[in-house]
Residue, then its C-alpha position, 0 to 999 in steps of 0.5 A: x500500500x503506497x502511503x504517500x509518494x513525492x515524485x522524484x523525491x521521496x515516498x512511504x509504503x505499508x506491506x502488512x504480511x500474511x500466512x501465505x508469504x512465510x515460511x509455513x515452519x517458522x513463520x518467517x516472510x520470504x525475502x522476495x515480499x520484502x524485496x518486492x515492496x522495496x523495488x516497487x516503492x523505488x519504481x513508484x518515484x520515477x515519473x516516467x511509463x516504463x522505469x526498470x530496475x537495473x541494480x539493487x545491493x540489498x541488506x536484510x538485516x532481521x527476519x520479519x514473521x508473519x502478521x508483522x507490519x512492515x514501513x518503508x522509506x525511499x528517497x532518490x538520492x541521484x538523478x543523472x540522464x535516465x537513470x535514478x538511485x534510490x535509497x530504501x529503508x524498511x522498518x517494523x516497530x520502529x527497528x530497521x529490517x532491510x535497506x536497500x540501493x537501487x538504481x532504476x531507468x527511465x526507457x521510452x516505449x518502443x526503444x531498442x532492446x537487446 
């Protein structure tokens, strides 16, 4: 759930996580969710129809289980042609789970492919 986005500069999302996305043994949410809302809200910043990641260095720094909420932070930190760098922060409870740097692309429709 995006929460609030400043295009170009910054923006917040809520991931409130479930059964399905844990480890069924011990409860633990799968790396790919967490992932998954990091590089969405990174996206989410770039005003442009088709922006791809390109990059990401990720650091998980604790497990987040079942039922926990997770809070994330972007703020783009370098804007340079069409590529953008992101910064990302997740948090429950106020601790830091995950940070993550990526680095997304603006492409144009049509544009060459390789």
């Amino acid at each position: 759930q995006l929460l609030d986005v400043e295009l170009g500069k910054q923006g917040s999302s809520l991931l409130e996580t479930t059964e399905d996305m844990g480890f069924s043994k011990t409860k633990v949410i799968r790396g790919h969710h967490i992932f998954a809302q990091a590089n969405s809200l990174a996206v989410a910043l770039v005003d442009h129809p088709i922006v791809l990641t390109v990059k990401a260095e990720v650091h998980f720094r604790r497990p987040v289980y079942v039922g926990e909420r997770i809070f994330s932070q972007a703020k783009v930190s370098t804007v340079q042609g069409n590529r953008v760098d992101v910064d990302v922060v997740s948090k429950v409870a106020g601790k830091e789970v995950f940070r993550g740097a990526f680095r997304v692309v603006r492409v144009e429709p049509g544009g060459p492919r390789e």
